[in-house]
C-alpha positions as CSV (number, residue, x, y, z in Angstrom):
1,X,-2.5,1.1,-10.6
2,X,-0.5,1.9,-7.7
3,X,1.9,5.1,-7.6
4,X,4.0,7.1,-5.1
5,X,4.5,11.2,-6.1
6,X,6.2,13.6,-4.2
7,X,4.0,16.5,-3.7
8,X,5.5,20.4,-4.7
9,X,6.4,20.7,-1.2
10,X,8.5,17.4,-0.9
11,X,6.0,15.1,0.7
12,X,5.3,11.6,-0.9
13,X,1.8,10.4,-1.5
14,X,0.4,6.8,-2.8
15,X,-2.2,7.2,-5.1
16,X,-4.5,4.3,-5.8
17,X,-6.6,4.4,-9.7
18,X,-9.4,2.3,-10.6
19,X,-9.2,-0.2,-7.6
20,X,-11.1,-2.7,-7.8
21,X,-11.2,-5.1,-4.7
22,X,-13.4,-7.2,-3.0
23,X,-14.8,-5.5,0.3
24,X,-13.8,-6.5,3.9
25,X,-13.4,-5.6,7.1
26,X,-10.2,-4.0,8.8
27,X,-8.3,-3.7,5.4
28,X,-5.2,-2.1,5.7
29,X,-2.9,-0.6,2.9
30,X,0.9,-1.4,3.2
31,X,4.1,-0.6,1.3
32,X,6.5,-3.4,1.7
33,X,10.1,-3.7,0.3
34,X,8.8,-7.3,-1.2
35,X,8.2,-7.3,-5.1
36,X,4.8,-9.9,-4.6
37,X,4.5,-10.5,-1.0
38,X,1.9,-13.5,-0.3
39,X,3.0,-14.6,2.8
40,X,1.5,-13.1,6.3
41,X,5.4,-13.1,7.2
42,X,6.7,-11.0,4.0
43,X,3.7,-8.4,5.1
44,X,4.9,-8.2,8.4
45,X,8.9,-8.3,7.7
46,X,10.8,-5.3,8.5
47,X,10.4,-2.6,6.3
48,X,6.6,-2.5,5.7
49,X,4.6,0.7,6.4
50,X,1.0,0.4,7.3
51,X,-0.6,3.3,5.7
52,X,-4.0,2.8,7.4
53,X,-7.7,1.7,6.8
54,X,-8.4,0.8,3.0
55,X,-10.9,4.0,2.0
56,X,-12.7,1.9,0.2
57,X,-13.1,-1.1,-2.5
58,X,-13.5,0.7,-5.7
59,X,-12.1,4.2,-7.6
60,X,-9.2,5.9,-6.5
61,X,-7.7,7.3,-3.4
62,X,-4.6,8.7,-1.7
63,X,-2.6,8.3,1.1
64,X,0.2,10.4,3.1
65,X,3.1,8.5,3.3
66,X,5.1,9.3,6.9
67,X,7.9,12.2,6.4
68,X,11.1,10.6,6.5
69,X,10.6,7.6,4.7
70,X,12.7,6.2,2.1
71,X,9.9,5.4,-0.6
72,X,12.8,3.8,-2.8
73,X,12.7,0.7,-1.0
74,X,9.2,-0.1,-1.8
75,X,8.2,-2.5,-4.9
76,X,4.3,-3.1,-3.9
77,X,1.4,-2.3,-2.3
78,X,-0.6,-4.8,-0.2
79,X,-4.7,-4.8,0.8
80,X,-4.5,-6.7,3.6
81,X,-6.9,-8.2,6.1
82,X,-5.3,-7.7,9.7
83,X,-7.2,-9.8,11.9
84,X,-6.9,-13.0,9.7
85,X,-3.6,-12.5,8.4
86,X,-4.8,-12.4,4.7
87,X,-3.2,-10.6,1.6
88,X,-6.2,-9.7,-0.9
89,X,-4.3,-7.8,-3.3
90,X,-0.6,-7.0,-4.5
91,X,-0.4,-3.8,-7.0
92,X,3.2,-3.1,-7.8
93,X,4.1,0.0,-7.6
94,X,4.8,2.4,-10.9
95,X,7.0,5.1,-11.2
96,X,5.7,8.3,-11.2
C-alpha cells in the first residue's frame, strides 16, 4: 500500500505499509506521473521524483516528498534498480 498525506504543517509524505519486496542493491523509490510504468523510459520521463534509497525490503516506511511539488500528478510508486535499469515493483498510489 502506497499513500501520500500532507502533514499538519502542509508538508507531503509517502508512506509505504506492509512492503514486501525482494532485496537489492541501489533501490530507489520514485513517484512518476505513469499509472503502471514498466519501461526504464516511463521511469525516467519527465515528471518522476527520485525519493531516494529503498529503507528496506519488508514493513513500512516514509518518505519526505520535496516542498513544492505537485503530488496530484502522481498515479504510482516505483522500486527501482538504478544501475540495471530495472523496475521491481509498481504500487499505485491511494488516496489518503
Amino acid at each position: 500500500k502506497a499513500t501520500i498525506y500532507t502533514t499538519p504543517d502542509g508538508a507531503h509524505l509517502l508512506r509505504l505499509e506492509n512492503l514486501d519486496v525482494t532485496n537489492g542493491p541501489t533501490l530507489h523509490v520514485i513517484l512518476s506521473p505513469h499509472a503502471d510504468p514498466g519501461k526504464c523510459s516511463e521511469v525516467k520521463s519527465e515528471g518522476c521524483i527520485d525519493l531516494g534509497d529503498l529503507k528496506g525490503n519488508r514493513g513500512n516506511q516514509n518518505y519526505s516528498i520535496p516542498s513544492g511539488v505537485d503530488v496530484s500528478v502522481f498515479n504510482s510508486v516505483v522500486i527501482y534498480f538504478k544501475p540495471f535499469s530495472v523496475v521491481f515493483s509498481v504500487p499505485t498510489l491511494q488516496e489518503a
